[in-house]
Kinemage of the C-alpha trace (Angstrom):
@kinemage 1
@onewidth
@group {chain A} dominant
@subgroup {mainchain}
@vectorlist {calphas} color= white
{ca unk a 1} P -33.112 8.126 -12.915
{ca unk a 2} L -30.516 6.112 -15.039
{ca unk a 3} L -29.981 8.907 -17.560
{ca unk a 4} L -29.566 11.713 -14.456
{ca unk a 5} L -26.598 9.699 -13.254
{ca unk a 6} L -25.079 9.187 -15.988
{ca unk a 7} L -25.148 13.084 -16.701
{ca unk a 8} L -24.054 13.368 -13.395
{ca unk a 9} L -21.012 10.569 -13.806
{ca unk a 10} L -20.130 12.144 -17.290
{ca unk a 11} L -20.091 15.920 -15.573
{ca unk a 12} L -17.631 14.527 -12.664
{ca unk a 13} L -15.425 12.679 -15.499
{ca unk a 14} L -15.289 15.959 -17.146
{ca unk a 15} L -14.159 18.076 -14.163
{ca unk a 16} L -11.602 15.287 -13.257
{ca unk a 17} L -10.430 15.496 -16.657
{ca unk a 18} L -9.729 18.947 -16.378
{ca unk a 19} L -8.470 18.588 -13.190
{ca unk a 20} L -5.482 16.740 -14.200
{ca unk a 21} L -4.759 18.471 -17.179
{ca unk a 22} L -3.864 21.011 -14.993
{ca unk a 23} L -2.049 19.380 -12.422
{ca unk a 24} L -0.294 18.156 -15.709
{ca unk a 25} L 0.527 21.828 -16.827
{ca unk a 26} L 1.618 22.949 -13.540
{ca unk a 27} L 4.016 19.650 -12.813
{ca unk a 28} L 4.954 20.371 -16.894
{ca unk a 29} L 5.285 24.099 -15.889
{ca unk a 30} L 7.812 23.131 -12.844
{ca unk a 31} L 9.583 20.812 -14.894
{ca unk a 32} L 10.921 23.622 -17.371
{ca unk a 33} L 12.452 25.764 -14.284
{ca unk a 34} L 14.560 22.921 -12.599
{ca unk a 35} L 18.166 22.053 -13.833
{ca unk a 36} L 18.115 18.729 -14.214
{ca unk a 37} L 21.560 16.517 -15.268
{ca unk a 38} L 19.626 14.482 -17.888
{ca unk a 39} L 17.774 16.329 -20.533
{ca unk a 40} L 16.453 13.706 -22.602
{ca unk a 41} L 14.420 12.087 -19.520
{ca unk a 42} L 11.177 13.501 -17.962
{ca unk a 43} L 11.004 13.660 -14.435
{ca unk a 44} L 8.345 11.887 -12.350
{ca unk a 45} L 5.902 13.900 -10.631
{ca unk a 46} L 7.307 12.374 -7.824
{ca unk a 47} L 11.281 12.648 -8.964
{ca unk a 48} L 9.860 17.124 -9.887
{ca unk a 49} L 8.598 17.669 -6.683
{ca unk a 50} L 11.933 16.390 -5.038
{ca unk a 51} L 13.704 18.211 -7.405
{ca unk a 52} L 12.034 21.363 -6.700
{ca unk a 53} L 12.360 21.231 -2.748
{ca unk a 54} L 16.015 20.300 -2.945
{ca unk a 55} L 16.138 23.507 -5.518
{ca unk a 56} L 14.362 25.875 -3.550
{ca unk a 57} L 16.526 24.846 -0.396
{ca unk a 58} L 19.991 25.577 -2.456
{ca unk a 59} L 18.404 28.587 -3.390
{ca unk a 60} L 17.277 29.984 -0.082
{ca unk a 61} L 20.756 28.579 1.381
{ca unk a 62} L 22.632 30.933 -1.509
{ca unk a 63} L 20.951 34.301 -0.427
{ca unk a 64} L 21.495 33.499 3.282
């Protein structure tokens, strides 16, 4: 019983694991399309997803 749930615990670690590394890629992925003024400092995840709804908006506000 022991040894099934730790299979079980290692299988879910795994496929959170890859989980994130995705979400990393994608926030990574979003990163490298928003002008930013700094270079040299990474945006938060929190600090890219503002960025990228206040981008979008000047964007759809330019081809209206």
């Amino acid at each position: 019983l022991a040894r099934a749930q730790k299979r079980r615990r290692l299988a879910a670690n795994a496929r959170e694991r890859r989980r994130m590394l995705g979400l990393n890629l994608a926030f990574d992925r979003l990163r490298s399309v928003i002008p930013t003024l700094e270079c040299d400092k990474k945006l938060s995840k929190s600090e890219t997803l503002q960025m990228a709804q206040i981008y979008i908006s000047t964007l759809t506000e330019i081809l209206q």
